[in-house]
C-alpha positions as CSV (number, residue, x, y, z in Angstrom):
1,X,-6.2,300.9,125.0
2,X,-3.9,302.4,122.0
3,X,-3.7,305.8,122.1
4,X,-0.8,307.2,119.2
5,X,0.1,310.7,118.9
6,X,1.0,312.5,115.5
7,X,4.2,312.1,113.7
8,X,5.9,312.1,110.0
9,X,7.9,310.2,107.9
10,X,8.2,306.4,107.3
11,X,11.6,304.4,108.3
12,X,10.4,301.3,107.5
13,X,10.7,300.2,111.0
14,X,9.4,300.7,114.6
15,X,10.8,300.3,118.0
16,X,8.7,298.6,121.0
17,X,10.0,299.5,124.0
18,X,8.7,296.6,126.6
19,X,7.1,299.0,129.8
20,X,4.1,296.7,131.3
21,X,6.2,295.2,134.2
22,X,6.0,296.4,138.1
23,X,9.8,296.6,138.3
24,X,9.6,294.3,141.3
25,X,13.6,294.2,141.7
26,X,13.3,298.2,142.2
27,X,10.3,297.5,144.7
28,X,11.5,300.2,147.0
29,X,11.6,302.6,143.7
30,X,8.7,301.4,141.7
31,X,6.2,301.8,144.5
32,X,5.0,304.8,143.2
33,X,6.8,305.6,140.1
34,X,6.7,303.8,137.0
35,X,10.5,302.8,136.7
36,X,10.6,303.9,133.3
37,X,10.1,307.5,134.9
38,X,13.0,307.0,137.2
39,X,15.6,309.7,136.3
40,X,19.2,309.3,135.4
41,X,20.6,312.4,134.8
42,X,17.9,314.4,135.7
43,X,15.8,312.8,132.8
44,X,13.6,310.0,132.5
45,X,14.7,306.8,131.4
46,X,12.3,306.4,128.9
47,X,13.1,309.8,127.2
48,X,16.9,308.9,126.9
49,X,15.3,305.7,125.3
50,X,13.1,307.3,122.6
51,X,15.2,310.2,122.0
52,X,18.0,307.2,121.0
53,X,16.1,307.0,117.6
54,X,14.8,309.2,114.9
55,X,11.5,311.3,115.3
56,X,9.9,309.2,112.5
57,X,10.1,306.3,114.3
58,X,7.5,304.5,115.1
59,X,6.8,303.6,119.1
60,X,5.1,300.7,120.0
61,X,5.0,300.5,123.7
62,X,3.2,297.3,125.8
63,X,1.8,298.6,129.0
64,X,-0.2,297.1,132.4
65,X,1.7,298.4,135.8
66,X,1.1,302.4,136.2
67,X,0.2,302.7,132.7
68,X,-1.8,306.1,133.1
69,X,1.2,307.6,134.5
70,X,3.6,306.2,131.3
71,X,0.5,307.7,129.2
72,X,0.5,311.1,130.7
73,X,4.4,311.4,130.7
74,X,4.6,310.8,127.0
75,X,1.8,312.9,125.7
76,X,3.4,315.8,127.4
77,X,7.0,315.0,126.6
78,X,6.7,313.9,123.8
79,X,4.2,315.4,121.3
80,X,6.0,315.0,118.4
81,X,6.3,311.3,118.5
82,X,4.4,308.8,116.9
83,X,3.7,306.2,120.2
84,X,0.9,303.8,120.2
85,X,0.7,302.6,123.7
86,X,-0.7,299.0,123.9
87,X,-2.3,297.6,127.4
88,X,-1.0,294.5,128.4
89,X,-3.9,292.7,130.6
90,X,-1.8,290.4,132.2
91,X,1.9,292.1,133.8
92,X,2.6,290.4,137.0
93,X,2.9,286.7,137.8
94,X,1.9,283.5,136.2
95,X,1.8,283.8,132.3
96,X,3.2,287.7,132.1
97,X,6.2,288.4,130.7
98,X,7.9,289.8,127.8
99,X,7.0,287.1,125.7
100,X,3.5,287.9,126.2
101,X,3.7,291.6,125.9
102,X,4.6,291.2,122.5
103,X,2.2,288.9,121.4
104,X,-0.2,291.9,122.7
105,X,1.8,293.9,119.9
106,X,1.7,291.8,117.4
107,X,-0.5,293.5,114.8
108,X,1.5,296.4,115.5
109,X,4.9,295.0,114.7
110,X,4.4,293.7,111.2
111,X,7.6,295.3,109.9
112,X,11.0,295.1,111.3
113,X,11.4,296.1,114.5
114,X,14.2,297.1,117.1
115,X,13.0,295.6,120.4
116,X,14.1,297.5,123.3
117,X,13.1,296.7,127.6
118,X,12.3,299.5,129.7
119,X,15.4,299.8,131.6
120,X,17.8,298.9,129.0
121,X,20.0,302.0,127.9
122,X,22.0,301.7,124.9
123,X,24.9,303.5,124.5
124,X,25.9,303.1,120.8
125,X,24.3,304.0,118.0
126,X,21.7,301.2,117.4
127,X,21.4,300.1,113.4
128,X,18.3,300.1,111.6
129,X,17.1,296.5,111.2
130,X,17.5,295.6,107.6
131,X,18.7,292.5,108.5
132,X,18.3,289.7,111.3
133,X,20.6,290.7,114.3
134,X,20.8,290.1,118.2
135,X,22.9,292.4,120.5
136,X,23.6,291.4,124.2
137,X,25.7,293.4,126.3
138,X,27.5,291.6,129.5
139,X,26.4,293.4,132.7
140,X,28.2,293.2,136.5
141,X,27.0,290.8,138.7
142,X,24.7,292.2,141.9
């Protein structure tokens, strides 16, 4: 499944936004909502996450757990982007993973790439990738 709707311009790069997993530590959330579609601020996740970069960015986004409902939500919110959606066969248990999500996206992410995880927000401005770099952020312990 790739399904990619219009949008200009070139960067240079793309962003893929890892979204095939359940969200199985959000079980009681994720039931019946892809937890990419869980709101903070009265806005999806996922749309604070693709609005953090320009409109000419390319979107390459792995897919498996509630996928048609990650499909729907950005066809009508947004239009203007550029977003391949790529299924992901294999999202829950032995073998899944990010690692393998991207290796489903790998003849889309033949540039530089920002790699981003579903339910990662990032605050500051994130820099294009015209060089190698790794940013980690410490988080509070449960």
């Amino acid at each position: 499944m790739e399904s990619e709707s219009s949008g200009a311009g070139n960067p240079g790069y793309k962003v893929c936004i890892l979204a095939a997993g359940k969200g199985t530590r959000m079980e009681n959330l994720t039931k019946d909502l892809h937890k990419g579609l869980l709101p903070i601020n009265n806005k999806p996740i996922l749309s604070h996450i693709i609005e953090s970069f320009p409109k000419e960015v390319e979107i390459v986004m792995p897919v498996g757990y509630k996928k048609e409902l990650i499909r729907q939500y950005v066809s009508v919110a947004h239009p203007d982007r550029k977003i391949t959606l790529v299924e992901v066969d294999n999202f829950e248990g032995a073998g899944s993973g990010p690692g393998y999500s991207m290796l489903k996206c790998q003849h889309h992410l033949q540039c530089p790439f920002i790699l981003d995880s579903i339910d990662t927000l990032v605050v500051e401005n994130i820099p294009k990738p015209d060089h190698d770099w790794f940013g980690i952020a410490e988080i509070a312990p449960n």
